[in-house]
C-alpha positions as CSV (number, residue, x, y, z in Angstrom):
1,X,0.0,0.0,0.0
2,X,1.3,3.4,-0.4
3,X,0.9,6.8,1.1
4,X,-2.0,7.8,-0.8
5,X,-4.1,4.7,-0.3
6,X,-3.3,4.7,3.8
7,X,-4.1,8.2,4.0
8,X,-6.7,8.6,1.3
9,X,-5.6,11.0,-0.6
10,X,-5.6,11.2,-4.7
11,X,-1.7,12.4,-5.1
12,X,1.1,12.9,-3.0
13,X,0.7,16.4,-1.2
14,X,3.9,17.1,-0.4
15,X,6.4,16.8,-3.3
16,X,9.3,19.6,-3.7
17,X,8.2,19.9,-7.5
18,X,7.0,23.4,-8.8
19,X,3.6,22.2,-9.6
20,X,1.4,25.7,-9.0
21,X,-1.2,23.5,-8.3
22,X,0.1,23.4,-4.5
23,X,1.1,27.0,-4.6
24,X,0.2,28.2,-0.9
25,X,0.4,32.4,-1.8
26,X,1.8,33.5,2.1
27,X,1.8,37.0,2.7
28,X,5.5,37.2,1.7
29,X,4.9,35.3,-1.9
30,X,1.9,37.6,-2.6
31,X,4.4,41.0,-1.6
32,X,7.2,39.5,-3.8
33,X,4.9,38.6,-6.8
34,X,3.0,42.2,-6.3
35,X,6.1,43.6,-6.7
36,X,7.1,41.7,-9.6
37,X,4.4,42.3,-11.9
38,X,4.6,46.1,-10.5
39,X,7.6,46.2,-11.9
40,X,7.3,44.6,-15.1
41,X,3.9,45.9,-16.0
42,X,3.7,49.7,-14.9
43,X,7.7,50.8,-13.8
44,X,9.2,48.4,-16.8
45,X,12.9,49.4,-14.9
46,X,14.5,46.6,-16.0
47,X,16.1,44.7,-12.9
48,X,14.7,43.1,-10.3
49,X,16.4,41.2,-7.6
50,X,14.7,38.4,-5.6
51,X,16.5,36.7,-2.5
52,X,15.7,33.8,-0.2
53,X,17.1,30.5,1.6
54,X,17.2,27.4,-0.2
55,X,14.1,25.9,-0.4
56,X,11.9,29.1,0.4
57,X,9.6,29.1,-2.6
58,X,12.0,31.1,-5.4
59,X,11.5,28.6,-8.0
60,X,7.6,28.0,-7.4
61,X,7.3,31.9,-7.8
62,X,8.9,31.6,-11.4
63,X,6.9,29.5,-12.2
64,X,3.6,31.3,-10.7
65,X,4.7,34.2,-12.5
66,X,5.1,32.5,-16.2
67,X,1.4,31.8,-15.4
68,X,0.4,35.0,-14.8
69,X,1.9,36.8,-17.7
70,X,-0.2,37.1,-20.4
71,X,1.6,35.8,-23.6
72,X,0.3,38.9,-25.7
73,X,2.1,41.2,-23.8
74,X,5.5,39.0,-22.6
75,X,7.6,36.3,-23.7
76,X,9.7,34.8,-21.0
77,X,12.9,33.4,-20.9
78,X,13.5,31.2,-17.9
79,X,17.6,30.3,-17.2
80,X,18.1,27.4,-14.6
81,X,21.5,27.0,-14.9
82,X,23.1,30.2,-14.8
83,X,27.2,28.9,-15.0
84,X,27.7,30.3,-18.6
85,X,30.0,32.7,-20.3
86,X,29.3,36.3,-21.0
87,X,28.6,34.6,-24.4
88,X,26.8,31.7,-23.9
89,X,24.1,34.4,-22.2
90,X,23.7,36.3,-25.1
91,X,23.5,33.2,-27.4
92,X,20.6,31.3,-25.5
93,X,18.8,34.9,-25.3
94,X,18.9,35.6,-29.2
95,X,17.4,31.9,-29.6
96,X,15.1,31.9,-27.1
97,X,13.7,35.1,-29.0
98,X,13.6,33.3,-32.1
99,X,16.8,32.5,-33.9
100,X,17.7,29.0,-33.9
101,X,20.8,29.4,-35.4
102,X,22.5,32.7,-33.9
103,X,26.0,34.4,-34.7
104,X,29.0,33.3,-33.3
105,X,30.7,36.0,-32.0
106,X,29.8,38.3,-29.0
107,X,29.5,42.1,-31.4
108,X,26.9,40.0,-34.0
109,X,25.6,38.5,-31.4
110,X,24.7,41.7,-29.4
111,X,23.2,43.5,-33.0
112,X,20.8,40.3,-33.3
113,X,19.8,40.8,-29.7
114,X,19.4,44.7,-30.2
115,X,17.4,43.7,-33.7
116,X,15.0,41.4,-32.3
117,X,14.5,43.2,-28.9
118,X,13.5,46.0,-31.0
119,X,10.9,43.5,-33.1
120,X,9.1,42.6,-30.1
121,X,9.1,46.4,-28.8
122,X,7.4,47.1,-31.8
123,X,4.5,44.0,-31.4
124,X,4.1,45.9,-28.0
125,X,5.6,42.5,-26.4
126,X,8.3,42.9,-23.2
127,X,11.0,40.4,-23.3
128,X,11.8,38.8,-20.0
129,X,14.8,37.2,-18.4
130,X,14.0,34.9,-15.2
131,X,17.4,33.2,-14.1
132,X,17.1,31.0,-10.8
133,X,19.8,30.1,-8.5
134,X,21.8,33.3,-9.9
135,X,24.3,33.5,-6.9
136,X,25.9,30.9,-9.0
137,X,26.5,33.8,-11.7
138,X,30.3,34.0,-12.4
139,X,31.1,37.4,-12.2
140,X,32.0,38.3,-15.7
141,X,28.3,37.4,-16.7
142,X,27.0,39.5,-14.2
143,X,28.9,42.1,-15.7
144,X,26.9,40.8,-19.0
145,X,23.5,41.3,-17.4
146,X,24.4,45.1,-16.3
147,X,25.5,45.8,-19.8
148,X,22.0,44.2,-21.0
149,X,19.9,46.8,-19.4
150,X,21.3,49.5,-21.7
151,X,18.7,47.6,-24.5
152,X,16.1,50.2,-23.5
153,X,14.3,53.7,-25.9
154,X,13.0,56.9,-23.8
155,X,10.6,55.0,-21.8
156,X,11.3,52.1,-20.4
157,X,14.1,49.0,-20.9
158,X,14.3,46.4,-23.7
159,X,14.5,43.5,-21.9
160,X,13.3,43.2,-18.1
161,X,15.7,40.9,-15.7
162,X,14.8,39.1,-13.0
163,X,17.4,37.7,-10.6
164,X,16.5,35.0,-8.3
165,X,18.9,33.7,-5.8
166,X,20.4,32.9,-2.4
167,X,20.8,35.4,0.0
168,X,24.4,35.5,-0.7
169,X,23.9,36.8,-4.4
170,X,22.7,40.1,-2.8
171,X,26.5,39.9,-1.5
172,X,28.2,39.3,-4.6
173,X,26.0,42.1,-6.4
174,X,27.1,44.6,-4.2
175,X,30.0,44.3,-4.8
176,X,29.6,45.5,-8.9
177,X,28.4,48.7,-7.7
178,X,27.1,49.7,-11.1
179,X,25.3,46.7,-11.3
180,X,23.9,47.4,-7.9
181,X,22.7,50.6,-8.7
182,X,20.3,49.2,-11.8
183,X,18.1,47.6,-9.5
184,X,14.7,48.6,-9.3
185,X,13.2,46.1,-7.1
186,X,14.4,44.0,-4.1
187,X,12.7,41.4,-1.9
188,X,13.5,38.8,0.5
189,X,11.5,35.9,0.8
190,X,11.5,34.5,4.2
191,X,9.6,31.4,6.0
192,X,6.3,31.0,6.9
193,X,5.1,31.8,10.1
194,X,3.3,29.3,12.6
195,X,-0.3,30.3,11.4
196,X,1.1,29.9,7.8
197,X,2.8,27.1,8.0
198,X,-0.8,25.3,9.4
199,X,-2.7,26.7,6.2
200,X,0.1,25.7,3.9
201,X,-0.3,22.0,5.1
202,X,-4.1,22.2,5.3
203,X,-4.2,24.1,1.5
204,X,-1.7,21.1,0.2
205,X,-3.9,17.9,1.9
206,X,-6.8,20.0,0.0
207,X,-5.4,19.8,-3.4
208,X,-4.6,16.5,-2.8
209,X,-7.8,15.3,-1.8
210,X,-7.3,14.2,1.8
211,X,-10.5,12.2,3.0
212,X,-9.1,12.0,6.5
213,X,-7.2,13.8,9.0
214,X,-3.0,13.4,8.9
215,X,-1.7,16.0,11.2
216,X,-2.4,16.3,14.7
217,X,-2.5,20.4,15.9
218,X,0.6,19.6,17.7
219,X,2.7,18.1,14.7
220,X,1.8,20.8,12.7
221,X,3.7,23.4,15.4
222,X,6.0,20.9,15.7
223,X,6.8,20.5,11.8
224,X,6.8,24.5,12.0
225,X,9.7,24.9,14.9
226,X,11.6,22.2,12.8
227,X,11.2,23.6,9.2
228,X,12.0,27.2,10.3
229,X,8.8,27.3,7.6
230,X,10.9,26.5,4.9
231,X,8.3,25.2,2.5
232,X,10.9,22.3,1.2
233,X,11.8,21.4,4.5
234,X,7.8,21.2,5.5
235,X,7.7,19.2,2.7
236,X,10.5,16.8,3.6
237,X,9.1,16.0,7.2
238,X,5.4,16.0,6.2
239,X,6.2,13.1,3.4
240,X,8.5,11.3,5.4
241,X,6.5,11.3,8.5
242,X,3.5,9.8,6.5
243,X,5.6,7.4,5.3
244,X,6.6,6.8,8.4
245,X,2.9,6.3,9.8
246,X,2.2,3.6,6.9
247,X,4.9,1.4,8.6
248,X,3.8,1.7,11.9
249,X,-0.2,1.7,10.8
250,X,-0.7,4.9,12.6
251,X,-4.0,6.6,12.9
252,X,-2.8,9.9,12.8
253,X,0.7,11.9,13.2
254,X,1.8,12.8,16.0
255,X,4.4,15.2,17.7
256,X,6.5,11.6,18.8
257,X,6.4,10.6,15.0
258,X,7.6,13.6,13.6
259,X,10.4,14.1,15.9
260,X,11.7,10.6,15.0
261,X,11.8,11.0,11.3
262,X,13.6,14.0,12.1
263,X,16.4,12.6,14.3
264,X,16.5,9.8,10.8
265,X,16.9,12.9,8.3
266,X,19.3,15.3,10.4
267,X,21.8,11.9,11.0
């Protein structure tokens, strides 16, 4: 039997995937994606910088936010793995804007860029650059991105950027003080609270379908205090502790339960 049949639910509740379906919007998600779309849709300044600790939602809320642009009015471009040359940037731009076959050196490469940044300004369609994990920018390319937000006319920038990252990209930023200066918007995601983290578990046993009742009240603090409300740590307790319960044919968890499976995962 697995977890869903035990516990009667449809799916697993708890995965660390960025299915949207299980976005829980917490009053710092909604602040960070407000400020977002603020940005992109009436500023249009061209950098934003968004900051968290691993596993506090920064992926989910690219995702979120692919959703909620309208396709008529943006194109996105989402980076995952940002180790790449100065170059390599520029190349997987111009293609992701259309050219499958772009130039091979960095001057052609930056008039295709220029030339089909200007072809979507013209279709009244914003360009935008999502790259995750960015602390793991080399520095050089950061220097790229600063030099990328000089695509812009009178009004407003070319191409709108959108930096995602641990807290310790804010760090390496600072330190390229021109780059620094170009931001427009900045936002630390943090962890949920206590009364958060309780409706982020209930919202995801919704989605999933639960039939029955997992969680005792207690647990639920308990998985709080030991997640710091770190949504992928939740997530990490609240699957393995249901496992957990299927072996031991538990009615319900409990605070006991979930301080076991988290003696097992901290070993």
């Amino acid at each position: 039997m697995n977890i869903e049949a035990y516990w009667g639910l449809k799916e697993k509740p708890f995965l660390n995937t960025p299915d949207t379906r299980y976005l829980y919007e917490s009053e710092d998600f909604v602040e960070a994606m407000g400020r977002i779309l603020f940005n992109l849709k009436e500023v249009k300044g061209g950098l934003t910088l968004i900051t968290g600790e691993v596993g506090c939602g920064k992926t989910l809320l690219v995702y979120s936010l692919i959703e909620k642009l309208p396709g008529s009015r943006f194109t996105t471009i989402k980076l995952i793995n940002p180790k790449f040359s100065p170059t390599q940037l520029l190349r997987m731009i111009v293609q992701e804007l259309g050219d499958e076959e772009p130039p091979r050196y960095r001057t052609k490469l930056m008039e295709k860029l220029q030339s089909l940044l200007i072809k979507s300004d013209k279709k009244n369609i914003t360009p935008v650059l999502l790259i995750d994990e960015a602390q793991a920018i080399p520095k050089r390319t950061l220097e790229e991105i600063r030099l990328l937000l000089n695509y812009e006319d009178k009004k407003k920038k070319l191409l709108q950027i959108i930096l995602l990252g641990q807290p310790e990209l804010k760090k390496r930023i600072q330190e390229i003080e021109q780059l620094n200066q170009r931001i427009n918007i900045r936002y630390h995601l943090r962890g949920l609270n206590a009364e958060e983290t309780k409706k982020y578990i209930k919202h995801r046993l919704k989605i999933a379908q639960a039939k029955r009742k997992v969680f005792t009240p207690s647990s639920v603090s308990l998985i709080h205090k030991l997640s710091r409300g770190i949504p992928r740590l939740i997530n990490t307790l609240a699957t393995n502790s249901m496992y957990a319960g299927l072996l031991l044919k538990k009615d319900i968890i409990d605070e006991p339960l979930i301080n076991e499976v988290y003696k097992e995962l901290i070993q």
